[in-house]
N, C-alpha and C positions, 0 to 999 in steps of 0.2 A: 360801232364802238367808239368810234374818235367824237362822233357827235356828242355822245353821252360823256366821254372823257371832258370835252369842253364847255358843254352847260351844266353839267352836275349840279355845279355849285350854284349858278345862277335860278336852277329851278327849283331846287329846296329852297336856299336861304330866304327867295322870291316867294314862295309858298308860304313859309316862316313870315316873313315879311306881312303879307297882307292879313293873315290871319293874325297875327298880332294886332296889326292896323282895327282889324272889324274889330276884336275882342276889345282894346281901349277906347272905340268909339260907342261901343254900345255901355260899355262901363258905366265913361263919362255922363253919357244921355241918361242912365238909371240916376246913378248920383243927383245930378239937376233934380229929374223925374222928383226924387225920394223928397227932395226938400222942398219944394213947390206941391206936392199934390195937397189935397182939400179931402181928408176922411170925410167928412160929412155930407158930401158930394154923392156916396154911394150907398144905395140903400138895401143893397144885397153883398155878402160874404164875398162870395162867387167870381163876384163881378169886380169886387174889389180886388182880390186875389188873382184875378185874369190881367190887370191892368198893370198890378205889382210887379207880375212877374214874366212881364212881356220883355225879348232880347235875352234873357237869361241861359236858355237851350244852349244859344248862339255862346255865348261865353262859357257854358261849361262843356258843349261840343268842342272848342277851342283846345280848353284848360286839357279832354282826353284824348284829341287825335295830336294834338302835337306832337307829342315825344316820336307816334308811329311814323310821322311824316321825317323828321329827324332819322330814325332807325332805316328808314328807308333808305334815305341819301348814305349813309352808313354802308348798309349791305350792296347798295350799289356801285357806292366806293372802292370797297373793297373788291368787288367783282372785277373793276376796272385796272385795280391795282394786280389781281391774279392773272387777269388777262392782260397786263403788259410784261409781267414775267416771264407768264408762258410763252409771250412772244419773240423775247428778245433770249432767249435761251440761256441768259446769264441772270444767275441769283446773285444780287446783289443786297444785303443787309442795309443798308443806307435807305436806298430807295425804297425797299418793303416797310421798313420804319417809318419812314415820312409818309409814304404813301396810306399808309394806316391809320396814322395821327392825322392828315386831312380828312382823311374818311369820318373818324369818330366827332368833327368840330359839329357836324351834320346833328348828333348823337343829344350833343350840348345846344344846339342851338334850340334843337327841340325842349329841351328840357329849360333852357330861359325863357320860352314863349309860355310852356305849361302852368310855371310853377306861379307868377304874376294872375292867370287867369285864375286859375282854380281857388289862389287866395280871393280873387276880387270877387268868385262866386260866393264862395262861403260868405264873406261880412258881406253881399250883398241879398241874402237867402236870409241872413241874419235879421237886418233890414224892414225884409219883407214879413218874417216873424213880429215884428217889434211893429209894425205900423198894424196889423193887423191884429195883434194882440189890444190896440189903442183902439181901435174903430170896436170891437167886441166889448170893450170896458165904456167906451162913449154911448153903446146901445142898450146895456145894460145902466147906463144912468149913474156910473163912476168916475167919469173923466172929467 
């Protein structure tokens, strides 16, 4: 329990951490991606749309496990906090309070990592819409 007590934080937030890290690297690579690529380039939908929307998973896998990974660190928190109560045989208010409020940072942390992804998926799905919408109006002999 003391191990857990002492990395808690370091293995969420570090969890948090790096998945945020993949989610605004792949972002950025779409972004680039979006403004560089060449519709005319691809002579099938399919293919076009496979190329669009490569990395994507990865960022909205992000945008939905995060908050879980956060809730995690939460209930484990709090696990750590009930198990120092029980152990020290004195209820004290003070410490259940704080100990709780560090628990729930776990809660938030996940939910700042979510809420950036899942925007960046959407206007990035958006995106994907709108290029592909261009390459369908280019084949059809309107663009």
């Amino acid at each position: 329990m003391e191990l857990l007590k002492d990395y808690l934080d370091y293995m969420v937030l570090g969890t948090l951490g790096v998945m945020s890290f993949i989610m605004l690297a792949f972002a950025v690579e779409r972004i680039i991606y979006f403004w560089r690529v060449k519709l005319a380039e691809f002579k099938h939908i399919e293919l076009l749309k496979v190329a669009l929307t490569r990395n994507l998973t990865t960022i909205s896998s992000v945008g939905s496990n995060a908050p879980y990974v956060g809730l995690l660190g939460t209930v484990l928190g709090i696990l750590v906090t009930f198990h120092e109560m029980g152990q020290g045989g004195k209820i004290d208010v003070n410490t259940i309070m704080l100990g709780l409020a560090m628990a729930l940072k776990a809660t938030a942390a996940g939910l700042f990592v979510a809420i950036p992804a899942i925007l960046f998926y959407n206007s990035l799905m958006r995106k994907v819409d709108v290029l592909v919408a261009r390459w369908e109006a280019a084949q059809d002999g309107h663009a």
